[in-house]
C-alpha positions as CSV (number, residue, x, y, z in Angstrom):
1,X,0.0,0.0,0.0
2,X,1.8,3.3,-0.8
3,X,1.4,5.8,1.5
4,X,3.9,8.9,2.9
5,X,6.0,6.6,4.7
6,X,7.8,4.7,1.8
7,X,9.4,8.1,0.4
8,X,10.9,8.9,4.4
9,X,12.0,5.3,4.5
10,X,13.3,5.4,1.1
11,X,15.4,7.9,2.6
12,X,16.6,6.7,5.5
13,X,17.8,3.6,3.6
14,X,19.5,5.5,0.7
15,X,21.2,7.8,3.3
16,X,21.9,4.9,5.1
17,X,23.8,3.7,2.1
18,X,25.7,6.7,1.3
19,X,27.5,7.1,4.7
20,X,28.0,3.2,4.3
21,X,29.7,4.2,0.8
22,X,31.7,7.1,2.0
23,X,33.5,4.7,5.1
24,X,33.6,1.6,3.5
25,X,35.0,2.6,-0.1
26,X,38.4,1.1,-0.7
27,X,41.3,2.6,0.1
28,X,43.8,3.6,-2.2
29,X,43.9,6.7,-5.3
30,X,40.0,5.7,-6.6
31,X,38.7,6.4,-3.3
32,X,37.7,9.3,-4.0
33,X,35.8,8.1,-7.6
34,X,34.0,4.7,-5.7
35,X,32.8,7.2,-3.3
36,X,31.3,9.8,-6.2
37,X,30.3,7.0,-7.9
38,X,28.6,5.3,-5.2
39,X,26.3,8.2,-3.8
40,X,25.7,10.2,-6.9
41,X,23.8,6.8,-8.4
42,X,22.3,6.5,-4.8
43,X,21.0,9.5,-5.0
44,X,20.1,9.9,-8.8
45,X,18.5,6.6,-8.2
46,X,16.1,7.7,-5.2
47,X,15.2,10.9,-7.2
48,X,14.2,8.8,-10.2
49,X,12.0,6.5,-8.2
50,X,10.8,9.4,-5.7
51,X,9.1,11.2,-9.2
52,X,7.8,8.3,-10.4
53,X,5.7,7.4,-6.8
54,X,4.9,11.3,-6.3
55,X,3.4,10.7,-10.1
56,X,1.8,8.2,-9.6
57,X,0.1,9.2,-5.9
58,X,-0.9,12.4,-7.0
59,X,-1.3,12.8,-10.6
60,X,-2.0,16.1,-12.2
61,X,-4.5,14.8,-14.8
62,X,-7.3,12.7,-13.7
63,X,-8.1,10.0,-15.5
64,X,-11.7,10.0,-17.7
65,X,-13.1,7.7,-18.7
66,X,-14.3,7.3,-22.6
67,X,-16.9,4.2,-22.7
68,X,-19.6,6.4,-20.6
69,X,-22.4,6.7,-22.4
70,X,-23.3,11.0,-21.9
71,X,-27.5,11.4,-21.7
72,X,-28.4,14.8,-22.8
């Protein structure tokens, strides 16, 4: 059932995730590119599917239907 929670613990976990990437990257002279990597994706990611359930929930154009049959 979607409701307001799934975008807060969406969130949480991607947030989660990113401090996760940041002290767990490897070490060495990438470091800095697996960590970029890492939580730009994360975070491009949770955008993408954040607009696509905000979409979804509340739509801007209602739906009509066409095989009602208008009386005048």
């Amino acid at each position: 059932m979607a409701n307001g929670w799934s975008l807060i613990v969406g969130l949480v976990f991607i947030v989660a995730f990113c401090g996760a990437s940041w002290f767990l990257a490897p070490k060495g002279d990438d470091q800095t590119i697996w960590r970029s990597s890492l939580i730009l994706s994360a975070a491009a990611c949770y955008l993408m599917w954040a607009i696509t359930f905000l979409a979804q929930w509340h739509p801007l154009v209602q739906p009509q239907r066409n095989d009602i049959r208008h009386l005048h």
